[in-house]
TORDOLO-363685 format. One line per 3 residues: for each residue x, y, z of N, C-alpha, C. Coordinates in nm, 4 decimals, padded with zeros to 6 digits, always signed. Last residue first. Layout:
N
X/Y/Z/X/Y/Z/X/Y/Z | ...
END
This chain:
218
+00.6992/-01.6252/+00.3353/+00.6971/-01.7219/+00.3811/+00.8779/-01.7782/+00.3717 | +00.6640/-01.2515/+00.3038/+00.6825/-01.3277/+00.4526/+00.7006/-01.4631/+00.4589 | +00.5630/-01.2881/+00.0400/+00.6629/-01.2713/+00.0609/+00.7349/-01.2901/+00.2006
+00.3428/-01.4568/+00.1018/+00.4355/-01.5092/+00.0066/+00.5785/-01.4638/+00.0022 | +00.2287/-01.2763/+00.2421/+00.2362/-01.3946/+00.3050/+00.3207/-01.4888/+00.1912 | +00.1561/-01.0641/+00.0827/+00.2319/-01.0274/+00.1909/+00.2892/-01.1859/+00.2660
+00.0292/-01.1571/-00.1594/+00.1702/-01.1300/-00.1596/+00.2450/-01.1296/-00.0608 | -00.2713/-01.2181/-00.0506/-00.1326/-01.3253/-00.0935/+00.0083/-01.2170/-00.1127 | -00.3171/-00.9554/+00.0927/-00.2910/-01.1057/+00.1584/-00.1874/-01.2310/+00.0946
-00.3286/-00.8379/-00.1677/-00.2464/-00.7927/-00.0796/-00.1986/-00.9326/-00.0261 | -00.5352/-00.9779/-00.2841/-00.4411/-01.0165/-00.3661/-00.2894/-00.9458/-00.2548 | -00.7533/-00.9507/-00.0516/-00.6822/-01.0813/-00.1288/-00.5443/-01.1034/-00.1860
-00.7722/-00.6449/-00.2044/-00.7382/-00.6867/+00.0101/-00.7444/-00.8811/-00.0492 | -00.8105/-00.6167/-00.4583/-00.7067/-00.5426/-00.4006/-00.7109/-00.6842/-00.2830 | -01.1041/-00.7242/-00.5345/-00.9588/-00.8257/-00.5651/-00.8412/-00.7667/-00.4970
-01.2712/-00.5479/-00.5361/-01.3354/-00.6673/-00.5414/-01.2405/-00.8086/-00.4938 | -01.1738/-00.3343/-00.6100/-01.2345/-00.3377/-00.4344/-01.2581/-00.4956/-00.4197 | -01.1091/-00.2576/-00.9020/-01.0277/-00.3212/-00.8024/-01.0691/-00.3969/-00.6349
-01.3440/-00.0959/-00.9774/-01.2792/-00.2176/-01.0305/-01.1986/-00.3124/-00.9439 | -01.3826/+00.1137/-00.8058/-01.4566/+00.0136/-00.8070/-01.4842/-00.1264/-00.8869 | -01.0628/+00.0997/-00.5727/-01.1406/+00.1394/-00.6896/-01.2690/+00.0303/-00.7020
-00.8396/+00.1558/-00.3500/-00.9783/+00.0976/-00.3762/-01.0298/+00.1752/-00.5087 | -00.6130/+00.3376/-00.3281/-00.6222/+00.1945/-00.3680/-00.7207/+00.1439/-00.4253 | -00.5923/+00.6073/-00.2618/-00.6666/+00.5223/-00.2347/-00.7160/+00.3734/-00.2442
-00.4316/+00.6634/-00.4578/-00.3650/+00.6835/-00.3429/-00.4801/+00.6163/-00.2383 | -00.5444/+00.4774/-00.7568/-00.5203/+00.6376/-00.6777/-00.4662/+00.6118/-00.5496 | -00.5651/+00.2343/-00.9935/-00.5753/+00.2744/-00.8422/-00.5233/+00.4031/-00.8309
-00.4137/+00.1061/-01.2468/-00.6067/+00.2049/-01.2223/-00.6003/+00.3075/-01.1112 | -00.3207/-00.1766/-01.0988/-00.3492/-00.0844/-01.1682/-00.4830/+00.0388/-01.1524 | -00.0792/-00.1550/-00.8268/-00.2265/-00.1655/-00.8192/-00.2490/-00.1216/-00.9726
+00.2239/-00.3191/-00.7709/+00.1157/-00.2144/-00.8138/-00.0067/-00.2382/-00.8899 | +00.4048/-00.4418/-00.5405/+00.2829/-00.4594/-00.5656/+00.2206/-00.3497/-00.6405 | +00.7501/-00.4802/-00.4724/+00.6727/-00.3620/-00.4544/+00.5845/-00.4223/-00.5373
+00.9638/-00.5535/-00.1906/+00.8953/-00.5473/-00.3050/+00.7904/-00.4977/-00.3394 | +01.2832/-00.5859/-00.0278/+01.1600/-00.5249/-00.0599/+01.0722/-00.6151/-00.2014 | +01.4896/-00.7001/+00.2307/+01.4695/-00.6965/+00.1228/+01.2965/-00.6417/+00.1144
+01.6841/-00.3688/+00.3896/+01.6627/-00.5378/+00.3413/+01.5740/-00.5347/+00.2557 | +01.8140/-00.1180/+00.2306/+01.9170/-00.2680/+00.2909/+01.8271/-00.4093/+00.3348 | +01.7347/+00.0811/+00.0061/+01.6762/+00.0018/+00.1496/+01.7132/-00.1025/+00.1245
+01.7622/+00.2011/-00.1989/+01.8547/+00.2530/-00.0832/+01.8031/+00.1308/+00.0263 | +01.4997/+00.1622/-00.3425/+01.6130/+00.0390/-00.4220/+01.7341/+00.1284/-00.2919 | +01.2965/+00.2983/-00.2982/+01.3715/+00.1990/-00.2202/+01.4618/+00.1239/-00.2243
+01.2596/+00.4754/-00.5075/+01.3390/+00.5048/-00.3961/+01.3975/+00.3855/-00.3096 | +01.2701/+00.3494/-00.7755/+01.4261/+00.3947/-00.7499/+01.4731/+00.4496/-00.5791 | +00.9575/+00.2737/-00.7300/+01.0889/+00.2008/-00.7375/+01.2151/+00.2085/-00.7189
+00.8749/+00.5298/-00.7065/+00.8921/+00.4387/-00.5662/+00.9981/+00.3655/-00.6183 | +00.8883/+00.6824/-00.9212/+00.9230/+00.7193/-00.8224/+00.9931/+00.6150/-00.7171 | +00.7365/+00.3907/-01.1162/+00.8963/+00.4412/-01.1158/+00.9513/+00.5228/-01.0482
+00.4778/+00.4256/-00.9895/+00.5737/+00.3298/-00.9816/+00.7405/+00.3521/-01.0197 | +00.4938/+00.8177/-00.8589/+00.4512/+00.7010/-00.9350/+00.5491/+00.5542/-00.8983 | +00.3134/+00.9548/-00.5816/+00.4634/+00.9151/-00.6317/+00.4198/+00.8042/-00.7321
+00.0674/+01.0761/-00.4730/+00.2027/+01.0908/-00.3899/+00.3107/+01.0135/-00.4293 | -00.0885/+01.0160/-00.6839/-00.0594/+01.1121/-00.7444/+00.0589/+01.1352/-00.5835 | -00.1698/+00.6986/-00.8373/-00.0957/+00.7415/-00.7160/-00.0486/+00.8882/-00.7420
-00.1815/+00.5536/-01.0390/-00.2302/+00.6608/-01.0762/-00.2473/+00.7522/-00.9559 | -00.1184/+00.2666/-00.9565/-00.0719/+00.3279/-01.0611/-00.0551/+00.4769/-01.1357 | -00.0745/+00.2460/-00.6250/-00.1889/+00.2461/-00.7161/-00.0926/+00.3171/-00.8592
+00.1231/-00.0073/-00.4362/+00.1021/+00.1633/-00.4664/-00.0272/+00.1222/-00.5914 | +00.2486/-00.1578/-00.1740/+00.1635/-00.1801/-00.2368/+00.1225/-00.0334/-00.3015 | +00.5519/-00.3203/-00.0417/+00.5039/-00.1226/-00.0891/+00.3577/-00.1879/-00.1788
+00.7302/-00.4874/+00.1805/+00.6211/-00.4869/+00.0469/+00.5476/-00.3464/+00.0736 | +01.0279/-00.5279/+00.3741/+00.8576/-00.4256/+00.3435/+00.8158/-00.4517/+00.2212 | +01.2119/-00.6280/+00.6413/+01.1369/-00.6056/+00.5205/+01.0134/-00.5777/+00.5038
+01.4123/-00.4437/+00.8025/+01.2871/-00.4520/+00.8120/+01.2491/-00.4859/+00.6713 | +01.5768/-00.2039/+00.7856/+01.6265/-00.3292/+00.7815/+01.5050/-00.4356/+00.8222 | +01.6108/+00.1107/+00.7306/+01.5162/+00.0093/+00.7716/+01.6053/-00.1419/+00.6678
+01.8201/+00.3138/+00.6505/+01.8221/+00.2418/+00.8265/+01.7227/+00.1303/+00.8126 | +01.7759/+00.4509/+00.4348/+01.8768/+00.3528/+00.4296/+01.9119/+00.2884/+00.5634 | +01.4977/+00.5511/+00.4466/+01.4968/+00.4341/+00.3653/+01.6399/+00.3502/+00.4087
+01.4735/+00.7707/+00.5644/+01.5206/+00.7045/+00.6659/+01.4981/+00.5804/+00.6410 | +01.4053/+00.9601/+00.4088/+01.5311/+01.0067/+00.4653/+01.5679/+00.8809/+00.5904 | +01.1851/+01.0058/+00.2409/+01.2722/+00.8987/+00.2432/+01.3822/+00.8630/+00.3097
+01.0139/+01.1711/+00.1071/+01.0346/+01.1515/+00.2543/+01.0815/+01.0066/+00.2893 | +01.1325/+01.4561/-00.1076/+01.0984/+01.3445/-00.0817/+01.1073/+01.2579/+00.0913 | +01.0563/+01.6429/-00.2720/+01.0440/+01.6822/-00.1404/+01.0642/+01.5350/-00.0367
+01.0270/+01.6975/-00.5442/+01.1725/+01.6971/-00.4599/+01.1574/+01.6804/-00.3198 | +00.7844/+01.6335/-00.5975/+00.8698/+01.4915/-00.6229/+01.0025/+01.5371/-00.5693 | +00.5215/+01.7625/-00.6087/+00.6257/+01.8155/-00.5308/+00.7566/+01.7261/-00.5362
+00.2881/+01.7165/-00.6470/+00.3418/+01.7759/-00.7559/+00.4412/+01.8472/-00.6858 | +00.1988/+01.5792/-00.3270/+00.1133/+01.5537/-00.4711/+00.1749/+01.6939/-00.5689 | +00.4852/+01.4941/-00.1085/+00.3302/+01.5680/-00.1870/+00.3169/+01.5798/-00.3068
+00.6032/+01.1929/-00.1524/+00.6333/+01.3108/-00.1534/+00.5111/+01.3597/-00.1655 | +00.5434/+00.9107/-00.1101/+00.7051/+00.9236/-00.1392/+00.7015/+01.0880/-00.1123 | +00.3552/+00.7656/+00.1527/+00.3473/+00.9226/+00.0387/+00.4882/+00.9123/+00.0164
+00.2601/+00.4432/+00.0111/+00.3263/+00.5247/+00.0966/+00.3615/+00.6384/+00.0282 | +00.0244/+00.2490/-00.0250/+00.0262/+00.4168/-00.0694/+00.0879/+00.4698/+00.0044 | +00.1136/+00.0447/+00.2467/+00.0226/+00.0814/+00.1446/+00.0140/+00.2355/+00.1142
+00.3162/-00.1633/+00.3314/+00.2878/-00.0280/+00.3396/+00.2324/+00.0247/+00.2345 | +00.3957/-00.3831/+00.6045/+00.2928/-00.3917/+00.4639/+00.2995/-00.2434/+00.4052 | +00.7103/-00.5370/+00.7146/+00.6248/-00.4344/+00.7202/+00.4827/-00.4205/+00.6110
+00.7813/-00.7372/+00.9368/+00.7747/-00.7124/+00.8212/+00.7078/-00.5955/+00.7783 | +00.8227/-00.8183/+01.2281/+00.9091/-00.9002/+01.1707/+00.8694/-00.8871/+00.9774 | +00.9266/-00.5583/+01.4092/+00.8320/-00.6088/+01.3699/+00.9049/-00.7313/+01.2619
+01.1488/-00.4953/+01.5862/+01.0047/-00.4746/+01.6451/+00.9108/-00.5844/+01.5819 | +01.3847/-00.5362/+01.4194/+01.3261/-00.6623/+01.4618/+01.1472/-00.6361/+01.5651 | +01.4882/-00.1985/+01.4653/+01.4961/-00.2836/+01.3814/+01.4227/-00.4315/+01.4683
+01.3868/+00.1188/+01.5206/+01.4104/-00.0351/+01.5970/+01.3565/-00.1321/+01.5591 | +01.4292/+00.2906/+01.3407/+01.4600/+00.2712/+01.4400/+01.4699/+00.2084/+01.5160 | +01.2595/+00.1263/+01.1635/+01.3811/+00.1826/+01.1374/+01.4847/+00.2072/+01.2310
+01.0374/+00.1256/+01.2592/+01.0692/-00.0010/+01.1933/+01.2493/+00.0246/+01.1980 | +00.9417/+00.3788/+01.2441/+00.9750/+00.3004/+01.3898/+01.0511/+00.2082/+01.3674 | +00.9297/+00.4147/+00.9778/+01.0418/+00.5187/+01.0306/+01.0679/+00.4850/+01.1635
+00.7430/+00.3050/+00.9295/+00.8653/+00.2345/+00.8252/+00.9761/+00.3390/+00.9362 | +00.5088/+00.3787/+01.0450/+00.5163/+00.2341/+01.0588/+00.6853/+00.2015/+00.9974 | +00.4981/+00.6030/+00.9421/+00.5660/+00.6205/+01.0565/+00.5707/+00.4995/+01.0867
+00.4117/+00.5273/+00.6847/+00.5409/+00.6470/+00.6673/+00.5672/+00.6210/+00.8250 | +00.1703/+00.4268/+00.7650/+00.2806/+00.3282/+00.6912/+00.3947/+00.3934/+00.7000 | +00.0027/+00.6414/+00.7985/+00.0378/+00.5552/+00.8770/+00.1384/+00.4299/+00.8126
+00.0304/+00.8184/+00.5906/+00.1022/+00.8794/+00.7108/+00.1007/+00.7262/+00.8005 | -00.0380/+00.4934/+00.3690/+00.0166/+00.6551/+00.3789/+00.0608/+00.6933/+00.4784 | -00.1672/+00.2501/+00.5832/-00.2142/+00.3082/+00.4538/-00.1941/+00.4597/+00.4877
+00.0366/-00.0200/+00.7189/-00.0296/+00.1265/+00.7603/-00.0473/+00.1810/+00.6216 | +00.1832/-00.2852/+00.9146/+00.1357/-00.1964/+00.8456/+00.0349/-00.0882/+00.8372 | +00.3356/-00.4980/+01.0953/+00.3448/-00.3899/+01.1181/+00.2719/-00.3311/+00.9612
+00.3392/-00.8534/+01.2141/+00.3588/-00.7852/+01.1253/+00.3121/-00.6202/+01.1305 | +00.4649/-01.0996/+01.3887/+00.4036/-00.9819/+01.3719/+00.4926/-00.9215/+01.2784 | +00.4584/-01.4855/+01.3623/+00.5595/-01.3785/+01.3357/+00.4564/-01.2192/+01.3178
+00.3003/-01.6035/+01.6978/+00.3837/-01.5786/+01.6093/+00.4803/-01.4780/+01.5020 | +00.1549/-01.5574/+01.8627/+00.2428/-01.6315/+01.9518/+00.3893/-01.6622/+01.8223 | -00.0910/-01.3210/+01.9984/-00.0302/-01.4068/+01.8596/+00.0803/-01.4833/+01.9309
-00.1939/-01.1692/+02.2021/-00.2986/-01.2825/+02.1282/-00.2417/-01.3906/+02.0069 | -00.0422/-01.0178/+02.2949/-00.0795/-01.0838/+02.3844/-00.1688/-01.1829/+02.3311 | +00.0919/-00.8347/+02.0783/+00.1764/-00.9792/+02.0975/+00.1137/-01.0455/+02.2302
-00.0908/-00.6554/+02.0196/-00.1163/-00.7961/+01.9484/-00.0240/-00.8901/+01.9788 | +00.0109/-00.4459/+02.2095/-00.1087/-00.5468/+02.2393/-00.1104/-00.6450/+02.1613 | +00.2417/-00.4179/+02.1246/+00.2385/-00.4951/+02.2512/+00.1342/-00.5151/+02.2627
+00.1569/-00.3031/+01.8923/+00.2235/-00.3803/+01.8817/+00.2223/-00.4889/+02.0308 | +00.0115/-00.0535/+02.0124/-00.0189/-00.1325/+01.9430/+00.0177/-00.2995/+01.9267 | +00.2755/+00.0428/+02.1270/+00.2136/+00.0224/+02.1924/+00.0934/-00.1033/+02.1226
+00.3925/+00.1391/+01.8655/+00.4741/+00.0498/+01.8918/+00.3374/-00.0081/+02.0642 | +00.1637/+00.3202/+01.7400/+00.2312/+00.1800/+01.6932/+00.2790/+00.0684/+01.7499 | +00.2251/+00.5333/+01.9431/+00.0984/+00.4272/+01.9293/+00.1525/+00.3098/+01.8414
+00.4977/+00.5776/+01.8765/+00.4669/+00.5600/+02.0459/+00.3151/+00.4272/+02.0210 | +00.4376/+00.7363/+01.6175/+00.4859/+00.5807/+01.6468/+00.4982/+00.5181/+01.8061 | +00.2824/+00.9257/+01.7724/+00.1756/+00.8697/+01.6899/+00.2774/+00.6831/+01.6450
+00.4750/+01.0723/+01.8674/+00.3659/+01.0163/+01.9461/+00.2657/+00.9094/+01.9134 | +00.6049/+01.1613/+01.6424/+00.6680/+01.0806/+01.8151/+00.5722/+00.9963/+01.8196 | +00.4490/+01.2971/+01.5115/+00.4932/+01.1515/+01.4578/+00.5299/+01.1052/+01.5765
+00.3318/+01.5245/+01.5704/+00.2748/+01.4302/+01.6175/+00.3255/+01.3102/+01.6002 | +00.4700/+01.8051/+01.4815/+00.4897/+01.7403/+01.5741/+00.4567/+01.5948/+01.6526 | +00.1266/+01.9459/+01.3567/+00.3231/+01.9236/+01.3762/+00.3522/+01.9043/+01.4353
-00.1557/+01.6967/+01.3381/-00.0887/+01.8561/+01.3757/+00.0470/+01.8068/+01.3493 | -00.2897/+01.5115/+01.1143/-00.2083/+01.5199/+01.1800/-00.1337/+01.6472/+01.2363 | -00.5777/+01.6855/+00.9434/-00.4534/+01.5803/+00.9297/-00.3817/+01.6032/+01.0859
-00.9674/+01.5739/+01.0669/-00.8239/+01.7033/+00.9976/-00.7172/+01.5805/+01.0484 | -01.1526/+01.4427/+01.3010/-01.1422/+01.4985/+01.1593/-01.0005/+01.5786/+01.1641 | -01.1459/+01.3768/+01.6316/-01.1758/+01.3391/+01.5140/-01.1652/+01.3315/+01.3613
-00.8473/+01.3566/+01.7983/-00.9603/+01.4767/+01.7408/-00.9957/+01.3275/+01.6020 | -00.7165/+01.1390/+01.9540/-00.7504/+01.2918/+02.0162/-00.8388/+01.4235/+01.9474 | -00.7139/+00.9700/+01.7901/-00.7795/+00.9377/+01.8978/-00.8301/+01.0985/+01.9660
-00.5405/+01.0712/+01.5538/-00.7002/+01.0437/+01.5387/-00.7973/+01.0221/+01.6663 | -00.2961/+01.0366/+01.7594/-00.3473/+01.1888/+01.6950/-00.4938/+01.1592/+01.6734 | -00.2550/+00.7690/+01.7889/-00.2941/+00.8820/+01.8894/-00.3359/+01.0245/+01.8485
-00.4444/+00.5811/+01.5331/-00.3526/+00.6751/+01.6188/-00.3803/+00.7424/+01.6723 | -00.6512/+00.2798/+01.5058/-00.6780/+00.4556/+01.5606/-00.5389/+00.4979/+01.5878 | -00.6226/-00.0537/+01.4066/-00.6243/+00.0842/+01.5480/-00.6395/+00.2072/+01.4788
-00.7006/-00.3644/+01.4273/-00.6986/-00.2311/+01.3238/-00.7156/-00.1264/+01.3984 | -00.5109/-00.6404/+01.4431/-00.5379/-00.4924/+01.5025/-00.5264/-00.3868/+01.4274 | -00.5680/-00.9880/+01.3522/-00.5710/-00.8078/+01.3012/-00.6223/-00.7087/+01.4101
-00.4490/-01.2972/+01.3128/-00.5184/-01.1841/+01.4280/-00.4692/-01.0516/+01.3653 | -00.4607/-01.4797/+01.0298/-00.4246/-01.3682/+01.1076/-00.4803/-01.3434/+01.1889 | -00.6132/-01.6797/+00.8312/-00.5592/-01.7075/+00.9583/-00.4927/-01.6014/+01.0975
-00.7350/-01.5602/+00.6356/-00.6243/-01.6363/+00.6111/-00.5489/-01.7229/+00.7285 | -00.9027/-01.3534/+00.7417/-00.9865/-01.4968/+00.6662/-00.8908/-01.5895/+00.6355 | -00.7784/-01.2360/+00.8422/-00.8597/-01.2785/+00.9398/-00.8799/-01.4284/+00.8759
-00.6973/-01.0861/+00.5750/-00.6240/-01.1039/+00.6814/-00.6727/-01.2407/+00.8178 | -00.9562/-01.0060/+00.5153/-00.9392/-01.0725/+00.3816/-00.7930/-01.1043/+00.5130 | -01.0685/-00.7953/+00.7257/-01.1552/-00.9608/+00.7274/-01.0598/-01.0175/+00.6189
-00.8562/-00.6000/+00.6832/-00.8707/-00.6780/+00.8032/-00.9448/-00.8154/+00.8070 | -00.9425/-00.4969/+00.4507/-00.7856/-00.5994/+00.4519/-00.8014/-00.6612/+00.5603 | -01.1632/-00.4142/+00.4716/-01.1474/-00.5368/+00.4082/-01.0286/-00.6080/+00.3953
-01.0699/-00.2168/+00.6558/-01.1695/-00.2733/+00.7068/-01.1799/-00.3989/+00.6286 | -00.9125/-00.0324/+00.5091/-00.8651/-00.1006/+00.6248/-00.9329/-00.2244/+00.6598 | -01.0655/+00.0537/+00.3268/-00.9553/+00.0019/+00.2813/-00.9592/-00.1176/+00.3728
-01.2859/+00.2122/+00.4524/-01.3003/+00.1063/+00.3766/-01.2241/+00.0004/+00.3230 | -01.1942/+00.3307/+00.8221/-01.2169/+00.2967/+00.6585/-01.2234/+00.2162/+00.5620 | -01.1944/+00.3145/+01.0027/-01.2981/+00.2656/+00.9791/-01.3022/+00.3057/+00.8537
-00.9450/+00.4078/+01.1569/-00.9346/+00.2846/+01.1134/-01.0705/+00.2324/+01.0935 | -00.9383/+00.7310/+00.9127/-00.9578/+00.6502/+01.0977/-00.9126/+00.5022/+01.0734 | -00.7726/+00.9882/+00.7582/-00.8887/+00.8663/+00.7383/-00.8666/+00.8298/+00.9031
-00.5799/+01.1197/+00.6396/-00.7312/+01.2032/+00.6800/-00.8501/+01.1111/+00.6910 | -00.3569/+01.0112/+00.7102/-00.3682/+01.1081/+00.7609/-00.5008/+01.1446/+00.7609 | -00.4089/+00.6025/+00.7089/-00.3469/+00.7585/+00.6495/-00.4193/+00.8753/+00.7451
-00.4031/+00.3763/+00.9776/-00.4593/+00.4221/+00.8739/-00.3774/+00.5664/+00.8221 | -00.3039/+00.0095/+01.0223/-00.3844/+00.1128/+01.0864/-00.3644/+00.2134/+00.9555 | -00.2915/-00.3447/+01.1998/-00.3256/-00.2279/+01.1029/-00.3722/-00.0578/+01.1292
-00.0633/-00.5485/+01.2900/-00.1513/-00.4310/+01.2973/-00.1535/-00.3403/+01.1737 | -00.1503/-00.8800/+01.2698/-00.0952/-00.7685/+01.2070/-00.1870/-00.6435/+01.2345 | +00.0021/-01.2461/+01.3503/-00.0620/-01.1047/+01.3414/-00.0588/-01.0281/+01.2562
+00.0121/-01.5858/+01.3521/+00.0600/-01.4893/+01.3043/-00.0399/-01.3593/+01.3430 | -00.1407/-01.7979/+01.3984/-00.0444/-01.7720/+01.5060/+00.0192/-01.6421/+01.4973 | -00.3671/-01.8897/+01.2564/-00.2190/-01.8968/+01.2117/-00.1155/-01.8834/+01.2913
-00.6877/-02.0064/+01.3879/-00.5434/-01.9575/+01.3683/-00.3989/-01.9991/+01.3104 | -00.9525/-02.0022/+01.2568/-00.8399/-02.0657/+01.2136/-00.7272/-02.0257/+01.2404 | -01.1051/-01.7691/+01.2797/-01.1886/-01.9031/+01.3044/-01.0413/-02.0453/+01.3026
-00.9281/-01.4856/+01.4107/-00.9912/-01.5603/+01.2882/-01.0267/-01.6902/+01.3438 | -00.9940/-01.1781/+01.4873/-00.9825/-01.3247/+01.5821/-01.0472/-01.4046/+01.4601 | -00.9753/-00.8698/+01.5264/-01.0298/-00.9461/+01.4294/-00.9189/-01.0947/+01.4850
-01.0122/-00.5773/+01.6917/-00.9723/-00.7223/+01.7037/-00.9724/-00.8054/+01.6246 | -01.0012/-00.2008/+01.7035/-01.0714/-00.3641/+01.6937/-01.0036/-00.4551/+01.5985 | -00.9539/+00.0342/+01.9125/-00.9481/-00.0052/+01.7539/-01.0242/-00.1076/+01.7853
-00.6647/+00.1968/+02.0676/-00.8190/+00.1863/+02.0746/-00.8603/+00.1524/+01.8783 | -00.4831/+00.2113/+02.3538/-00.4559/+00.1691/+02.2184/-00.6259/+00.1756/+02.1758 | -00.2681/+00.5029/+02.5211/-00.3911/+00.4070/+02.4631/-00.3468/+00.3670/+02.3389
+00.0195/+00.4724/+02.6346/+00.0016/+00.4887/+02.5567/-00.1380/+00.4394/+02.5035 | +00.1924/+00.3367/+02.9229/+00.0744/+00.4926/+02.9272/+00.0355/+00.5507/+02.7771 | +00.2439/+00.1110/+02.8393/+00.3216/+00.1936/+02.8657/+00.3048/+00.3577/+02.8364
-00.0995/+00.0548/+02.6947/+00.0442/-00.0156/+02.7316/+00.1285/+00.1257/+02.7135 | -00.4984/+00.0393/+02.7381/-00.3066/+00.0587/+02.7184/-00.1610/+00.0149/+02.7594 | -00.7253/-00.0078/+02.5583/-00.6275/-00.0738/+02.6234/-00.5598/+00.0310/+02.6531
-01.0187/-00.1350/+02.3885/-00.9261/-00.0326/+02.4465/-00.8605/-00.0330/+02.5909 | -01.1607/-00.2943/+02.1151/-01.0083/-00.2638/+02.1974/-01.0156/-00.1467/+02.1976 | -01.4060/-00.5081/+02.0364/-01.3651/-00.3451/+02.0548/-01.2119/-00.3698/+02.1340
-01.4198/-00.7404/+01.7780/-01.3883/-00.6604/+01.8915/-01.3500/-00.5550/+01.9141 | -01.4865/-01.0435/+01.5718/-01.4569/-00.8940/+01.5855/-01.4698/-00.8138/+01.7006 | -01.4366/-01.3604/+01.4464/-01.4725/-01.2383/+01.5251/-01.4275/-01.1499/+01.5122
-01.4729/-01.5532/+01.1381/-01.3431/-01.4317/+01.2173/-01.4770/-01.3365/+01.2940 | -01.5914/-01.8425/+01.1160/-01.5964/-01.7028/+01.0741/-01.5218/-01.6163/+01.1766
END
């Protein structure tokens, strides 16, 4: 059975603070996890992708960004993405002290949006990305789109979206990434909201993630 742990660390004056998931079976493989704008990494999502991850063989870092670290509640102030992929990429150096294999990089919404825009910037960090309910745009705003840095990631990424996703439908997402130079694919949830979890779905979402992401990573 997959342990579990507190982490708090830092690397290159950046805390890292979250927990560990140490599966009974290693794969060798990792993945950090971490979370959207008005959530922590104790959310419900996070928390079953992490044991349904664990349970496959993964080491999972489910972290806290630096913004969530510094206030509890409310979204992300202006200005915080620096800082907040700073945590990522810090993140990252902690799970490469427990894996010895291929890392992986994902994040549900604001945290997937800056997981794809580090990714971007420095290509091979991670060797894939997961990105769950990524906001293509605010909720009845579809020009606003935040994509501006789809045609640099070279990073492959699986998009996992909910059907009824009110930050972009399946046919939004689809045409956006079709600009992104490596390769993608995209997982949709039926039913699902920007939250993924439904109480139809909760049962089968964090599994059926696991297999794709590792099917498409094999």
């Amino acid at each position: 059975m997959p342990k579990v742990r507190t982490v708090m660390e830092e690397h290159d004056g950046t805390p890292v603070r979250g927990f560990l998931h140490a599966p009974a079976s290693l794969s060798g493989d990792g993945i950090v996890l971490t979370h959207g704008a008005g959530a922590n990494c104790q959310s419900p999502l996070l928390i079953a992708l992490a044991e349904a991850f664990a349970e496959s063989g993964l080491t999972v870092l489910r972290c806290d960004l630096p913004f969530r670290q510094l206030r509890p509640h409310g979204p992300p102030p202006r200005g915080s993405a620096e800082r907040d992929q700073q945590g990522l990429r810090a993140a990252i150096t902690s799970l490469r002290l427990h894996v010895s294999g291929r890392l992986y990089l994902g994040g549900h919404s604001y945290g997937g949006r800056q997981a794809s825009m580090l990714a971007a910037a420095e290509p091979g960090l991670a060797d894939a990305l997961l990105l769950l309910s990524y906001p293509l745009h605010p909720p009845k705003r579809p020009e606003e789109l935040r994509t501006g840095h789809f045609p640099n990631l070279r990073t492959p990424a699986l998009f996992v979206s909910g059907t009824r996703d009110g930050f972009g439908t399946i046919e939004e997402l689809r045409a956006a990434i079709g600009v992104i130079p490596a390769r993608t694919e995209l997982l949709p949830v039926e039913g699902a909201g920007h939250e993924l979890l439904t109480s139809k779905s909760r049962a089968t979402v964090p599994a059926t993630v696991v297999e794709y992401l590792l099917r498409f990573c094999s």
